[in-house]
C-alpha positions in Angstrom: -21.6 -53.6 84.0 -24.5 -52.4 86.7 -26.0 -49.5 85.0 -28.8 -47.0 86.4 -30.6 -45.7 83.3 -32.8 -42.7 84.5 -35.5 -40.9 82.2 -37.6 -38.0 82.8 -41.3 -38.0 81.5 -42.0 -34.8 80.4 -42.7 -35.5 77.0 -42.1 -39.2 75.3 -39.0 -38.1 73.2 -36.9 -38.8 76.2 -38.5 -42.0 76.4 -37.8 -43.1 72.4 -34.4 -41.9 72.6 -33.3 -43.7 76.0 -35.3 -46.6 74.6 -32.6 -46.9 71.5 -29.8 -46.9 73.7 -31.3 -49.4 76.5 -31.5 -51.7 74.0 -27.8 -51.2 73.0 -26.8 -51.5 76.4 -28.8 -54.6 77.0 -27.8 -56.4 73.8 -23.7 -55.9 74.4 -24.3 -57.6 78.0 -24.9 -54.8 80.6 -27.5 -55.3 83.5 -29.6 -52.3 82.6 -31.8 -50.7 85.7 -34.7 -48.5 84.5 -36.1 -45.1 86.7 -38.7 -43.1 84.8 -41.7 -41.2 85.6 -44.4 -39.7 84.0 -45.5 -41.3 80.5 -42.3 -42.8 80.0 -42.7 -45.9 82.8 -45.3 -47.6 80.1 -43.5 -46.8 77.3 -40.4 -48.6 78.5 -42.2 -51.0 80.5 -44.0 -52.5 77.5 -40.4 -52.8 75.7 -38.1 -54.1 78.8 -40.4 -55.1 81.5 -39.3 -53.7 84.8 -38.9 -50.5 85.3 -39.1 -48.0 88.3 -41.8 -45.9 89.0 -40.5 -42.3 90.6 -42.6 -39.0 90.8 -41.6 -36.5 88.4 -42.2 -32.8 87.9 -44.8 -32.4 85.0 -45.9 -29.3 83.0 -49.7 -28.3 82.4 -50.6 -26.7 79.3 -53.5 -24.8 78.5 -54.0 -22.7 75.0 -50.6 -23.8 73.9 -49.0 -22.4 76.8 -47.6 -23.4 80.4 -49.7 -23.1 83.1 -47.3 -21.5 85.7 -50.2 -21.4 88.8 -52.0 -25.2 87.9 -48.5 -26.7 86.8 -47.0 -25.5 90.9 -50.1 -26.7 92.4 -50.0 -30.0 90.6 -46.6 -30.2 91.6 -47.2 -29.3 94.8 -49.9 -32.3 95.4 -47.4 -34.8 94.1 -44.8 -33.7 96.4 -46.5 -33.6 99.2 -48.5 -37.1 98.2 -46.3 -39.3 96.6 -42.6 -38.2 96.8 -40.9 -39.0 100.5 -42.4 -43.2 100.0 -41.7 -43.6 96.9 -37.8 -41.8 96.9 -37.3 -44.5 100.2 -38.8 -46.9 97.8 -36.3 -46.0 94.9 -33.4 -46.0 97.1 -34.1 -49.3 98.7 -34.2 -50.8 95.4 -31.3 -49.2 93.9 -29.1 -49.7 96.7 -29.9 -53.6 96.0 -29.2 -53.3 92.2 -25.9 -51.1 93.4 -25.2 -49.8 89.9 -21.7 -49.2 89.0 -22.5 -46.0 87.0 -25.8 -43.8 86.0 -27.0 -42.7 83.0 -29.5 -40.0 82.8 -31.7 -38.4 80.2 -32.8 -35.0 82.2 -33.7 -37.4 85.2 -32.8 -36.2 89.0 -33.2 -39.1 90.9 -31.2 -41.5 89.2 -28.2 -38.5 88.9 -28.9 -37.8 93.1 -28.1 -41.6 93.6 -25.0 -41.6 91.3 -24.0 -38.8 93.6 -24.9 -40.1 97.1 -22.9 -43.6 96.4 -20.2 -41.8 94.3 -20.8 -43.3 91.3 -19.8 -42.0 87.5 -22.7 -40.4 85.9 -23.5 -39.3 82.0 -26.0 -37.4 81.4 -27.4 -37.6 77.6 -30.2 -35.3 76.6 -30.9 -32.4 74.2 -31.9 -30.2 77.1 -28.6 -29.2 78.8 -28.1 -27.5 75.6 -29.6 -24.4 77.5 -27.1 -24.3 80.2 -23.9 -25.8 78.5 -23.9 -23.8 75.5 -23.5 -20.0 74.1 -26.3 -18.8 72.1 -26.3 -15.6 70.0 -28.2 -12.7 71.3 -30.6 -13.3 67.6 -31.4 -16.7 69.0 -32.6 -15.2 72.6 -33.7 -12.1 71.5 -36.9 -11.0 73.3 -36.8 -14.2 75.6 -33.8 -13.4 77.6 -35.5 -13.4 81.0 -37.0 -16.8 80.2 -33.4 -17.8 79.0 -32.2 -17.2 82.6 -35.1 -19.1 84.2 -34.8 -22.2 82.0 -30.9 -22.0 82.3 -31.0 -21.9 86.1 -33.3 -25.1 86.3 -31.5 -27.2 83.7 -28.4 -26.3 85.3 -29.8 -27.6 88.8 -31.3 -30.8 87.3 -28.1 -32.9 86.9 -25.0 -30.6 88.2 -21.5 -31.8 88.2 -21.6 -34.9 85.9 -18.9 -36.8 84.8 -19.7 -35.9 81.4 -22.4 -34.6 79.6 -23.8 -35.6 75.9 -25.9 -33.1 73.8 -27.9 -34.6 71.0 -28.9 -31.8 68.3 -29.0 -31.0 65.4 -27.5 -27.4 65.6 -24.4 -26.3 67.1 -23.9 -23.5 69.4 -20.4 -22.8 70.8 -19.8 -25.1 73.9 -19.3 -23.2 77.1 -18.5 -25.9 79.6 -16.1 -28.6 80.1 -16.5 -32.3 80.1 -19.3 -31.6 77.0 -19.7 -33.0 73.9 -22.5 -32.3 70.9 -23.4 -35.5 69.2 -26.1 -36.1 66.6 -29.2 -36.9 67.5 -30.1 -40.3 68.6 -32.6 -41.8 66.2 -34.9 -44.9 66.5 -34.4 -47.6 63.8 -37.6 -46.8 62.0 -36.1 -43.5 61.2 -32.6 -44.8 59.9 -34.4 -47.2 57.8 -37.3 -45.6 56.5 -37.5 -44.9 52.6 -37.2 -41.2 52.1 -39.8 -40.1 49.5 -41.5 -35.9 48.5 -45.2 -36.9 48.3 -47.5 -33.7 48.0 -48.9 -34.6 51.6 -48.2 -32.2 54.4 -47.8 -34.5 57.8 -49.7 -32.8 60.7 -48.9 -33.7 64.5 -50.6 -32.0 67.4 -52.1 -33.9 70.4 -53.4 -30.2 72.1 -57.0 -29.3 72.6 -55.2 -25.3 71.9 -55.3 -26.4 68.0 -59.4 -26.3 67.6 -59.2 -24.2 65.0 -56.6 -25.5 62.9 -58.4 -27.8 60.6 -60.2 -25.4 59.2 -56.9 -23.3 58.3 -55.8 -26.6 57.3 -59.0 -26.9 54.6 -57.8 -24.0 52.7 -55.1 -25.7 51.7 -54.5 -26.4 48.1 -52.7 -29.7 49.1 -53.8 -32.9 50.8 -53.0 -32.4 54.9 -52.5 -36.0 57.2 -53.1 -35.3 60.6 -52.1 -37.3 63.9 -53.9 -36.1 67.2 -56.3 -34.1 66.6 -59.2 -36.7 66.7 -58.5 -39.1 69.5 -59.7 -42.9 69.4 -59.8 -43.7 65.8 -59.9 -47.3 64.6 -59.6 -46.3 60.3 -58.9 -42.9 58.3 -61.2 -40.2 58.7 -61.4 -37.8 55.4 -63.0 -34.3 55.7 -61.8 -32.4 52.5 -57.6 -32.9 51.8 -57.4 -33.4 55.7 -57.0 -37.0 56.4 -57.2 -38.2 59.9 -55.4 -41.1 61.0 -55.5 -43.1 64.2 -51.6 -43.5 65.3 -49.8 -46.3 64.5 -45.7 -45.6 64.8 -45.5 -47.5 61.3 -47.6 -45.7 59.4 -46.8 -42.8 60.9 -42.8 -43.2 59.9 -44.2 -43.8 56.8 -46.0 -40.9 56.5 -43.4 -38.7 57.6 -40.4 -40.0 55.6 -42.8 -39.3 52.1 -44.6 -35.8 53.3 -43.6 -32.5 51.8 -43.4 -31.1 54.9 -44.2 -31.4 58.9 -46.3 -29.0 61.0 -46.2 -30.0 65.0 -44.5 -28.8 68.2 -41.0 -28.1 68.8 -40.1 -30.9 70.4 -36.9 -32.5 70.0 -37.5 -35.9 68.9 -39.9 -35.5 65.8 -37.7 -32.3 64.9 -34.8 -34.1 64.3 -36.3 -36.8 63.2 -37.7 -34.9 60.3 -34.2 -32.6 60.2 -32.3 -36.4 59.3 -35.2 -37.2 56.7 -35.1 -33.7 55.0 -38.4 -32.9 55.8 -39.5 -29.0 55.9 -40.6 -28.0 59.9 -43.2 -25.6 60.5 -42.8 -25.5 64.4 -45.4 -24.5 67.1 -43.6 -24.3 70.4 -45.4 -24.3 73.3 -45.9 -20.8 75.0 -43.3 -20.5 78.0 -41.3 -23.7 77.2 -38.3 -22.2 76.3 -36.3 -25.9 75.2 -39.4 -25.7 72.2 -38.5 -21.9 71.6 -34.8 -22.5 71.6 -35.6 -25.1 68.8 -37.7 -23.7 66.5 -35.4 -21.0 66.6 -32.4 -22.8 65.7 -34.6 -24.3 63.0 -35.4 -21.3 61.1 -32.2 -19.8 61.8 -30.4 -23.0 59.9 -33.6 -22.4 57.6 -34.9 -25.9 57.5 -38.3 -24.5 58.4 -39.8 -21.6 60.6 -41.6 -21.4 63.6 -45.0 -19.7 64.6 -46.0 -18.4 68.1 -49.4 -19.0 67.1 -50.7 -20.2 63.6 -52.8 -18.5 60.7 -53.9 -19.3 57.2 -51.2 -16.9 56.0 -48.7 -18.6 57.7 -49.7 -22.2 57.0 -49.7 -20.9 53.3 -46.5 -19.5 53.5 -45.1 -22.2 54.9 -46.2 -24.3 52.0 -44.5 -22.1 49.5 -41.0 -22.3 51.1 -41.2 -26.0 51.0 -39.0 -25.5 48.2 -36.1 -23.6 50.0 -36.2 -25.0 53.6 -35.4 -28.9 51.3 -32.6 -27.1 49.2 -31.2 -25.9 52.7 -31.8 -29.4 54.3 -30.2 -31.1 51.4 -26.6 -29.8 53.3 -27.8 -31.4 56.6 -24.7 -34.0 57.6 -26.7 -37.5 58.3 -25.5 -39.3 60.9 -26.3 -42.8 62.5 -26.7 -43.0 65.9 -22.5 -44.9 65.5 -21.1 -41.4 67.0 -23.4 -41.1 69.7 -23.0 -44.5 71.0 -19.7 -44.7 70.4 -18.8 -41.8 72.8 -21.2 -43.8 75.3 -18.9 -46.6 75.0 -15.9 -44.5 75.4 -17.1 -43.2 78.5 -18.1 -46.5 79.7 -14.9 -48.3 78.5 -12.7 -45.8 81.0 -15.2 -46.4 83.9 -14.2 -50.2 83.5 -10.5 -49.0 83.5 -11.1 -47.4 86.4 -10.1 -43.9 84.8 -13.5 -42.2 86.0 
């Protein structure tokens, strides 16, 4: 089967999960066509050559926190620079392919040519969450005006789907027909890593907003590895218990499957990642992001972890006392391979080919 695999590039957890499935697709015989903007088009370049280049909305963040005014005008400049050639380029070149269905991960293009030619679309993400689902008033409490705003975009990003599959990890009542929760898709790294409680915390932040942290992180009474912080390391770099490393996705599994537990973002991907290994979340979403919010949210609500707006030393310290609880809690986590997920992929696949969709 022609298929139109389309992945948005805001943030690379899109990118590792369509990657998993890709390869699935590829491996039982499909002719897989890749769409992708942002950081995504390397990332899948470098792991099945070709891929489509198409301009994406992207977020700027500054302090931990979207830029509303530089993230329009940068939008703004790619729209009015790159978007009406390149759309007529992506058009031209999927009307050649002529895909018998699309997939998309929270990607518009590839969903707006599935409807122009009539074609069956599935959308698989963790993002239409938002829109799809019913979340207690707890959950949204205080950030029920930025509930509305994210709900209205996700909702216009991929409308009217055939179907739609929500990966996650926590399960709000479902809202909306033709939608199904599945567990989260993980990359083989994860499912096969060896699950270990060393007395390392795992640290993961990429923004300049985090300046301060290492020294909160020095008064520690535990050693701290941290990814991100210092960029272009070729070895370890040890300041106190803080350990620097330069990223390798090997080591970094590694790391992550023996820590004690994870401070980073709220972002999907490396949540649920360390949600499957049992792994105790301190989140940090990103100010105005509500998908993060949402998240981190749901994680302390489950109590795997907890969540802070913005970080202190008392925070960081109690974080490292909970360890304890949030693992007993996580210990009850159902682990799942990604079998479920894919296997409703195939279903939906299987009745295209019947023509049933």
């Amino acid at each position: 089967m022609r298929i139109l695999y389309g992945v948005v590039g805001s943030g690379m957890g899109h990118a590792i999960r369509s990657s998993v499935v890709i390869r699935k697709l590829i491996d039982e015989g499909h002719e897989v066509h890749i769409v992708a903007s942002g950081g995504a088009v390397g990332f899948l370049k470098q792991r099945f050559g070709g891929v489509t280049e198409i301009w994406g909305l992207d977020m700027v963040v500054v302090d931990n926190e979207v830029d509303k005014l530089m993230t329009a005008a940068q939008n703004a400049k790619g729209l009015l620079k790159r978007l009406p050639a390149n759309v007529r380029e992506f058009f031209e070149v999927e009307s050649e392919f002529a895909p018998e269905v699309v997939i998309s991960d929270f990607e518009t293009w590839s969903w707006m040519f599935g409807k122009f030619h009539g074609r069956p679309i599935i959308c698989i993400d963790n993002i239409q969450i938002i829109n799809r689902c019913t979340h207690a008033p707890e959950i949204l409490e205080g950030e029920e005006d930025n509930f509305q705003i994210a709900k209205s975009i996700v909702k216009a990003r991929t409308p009217r789907a055939n179907e739609y599959l929500i990966t996650t990890f926590f399960h709000p009542p479902v809202r909306k027909k033709r939608t199904r929760l599945v567990p989260p898709i993980l990359r083989p790294s994860i499912l096969e890593a060896k699950v270990e409680t060393g007395d390392h915390v795992l640290v993961y932040q990429t923004s300049d907003s985090f300046k301060t942290l290492p020294d909160m992180l020095k008064q520690l009474d535990v050693p701290v590895l941290v990814y991100g912080l210092r960029r272009g390391l070729e070895s370890d770099q040890v300041d106190g218990n803080l350990v620097y490393r330069p990223f390798s996705d090997t080591q970094f599994v590694e790391d992550l499957a023996t820590c004690s537990g994870v401070i980073a973002s709220a972002g999907f991907t490396l949540m649920s990642e360390a949600v499957h290994l049992g792994k105790p979340y301190l989140a940090t979403p990103v100010g105005g992001q509500f998908e993060q919010i949402l998240n981190a949210r749901y994680l302390k609500s489950l109590g795997y972890g907890s969540y802070e707006m913005s970080l202190t030393p008392e925070a960081l310290v109690a974080f490292t006392r909970e360890r304890e609880r949030y693992q007993a809690n996580l210990a009850t986590y159902e682990r799942h391979d990604n079998t479920v997920t894919l296997e409703a992929l195939d279903h939906f696949l299987n009745k295209v080919a019947a023509g049933l969709i």
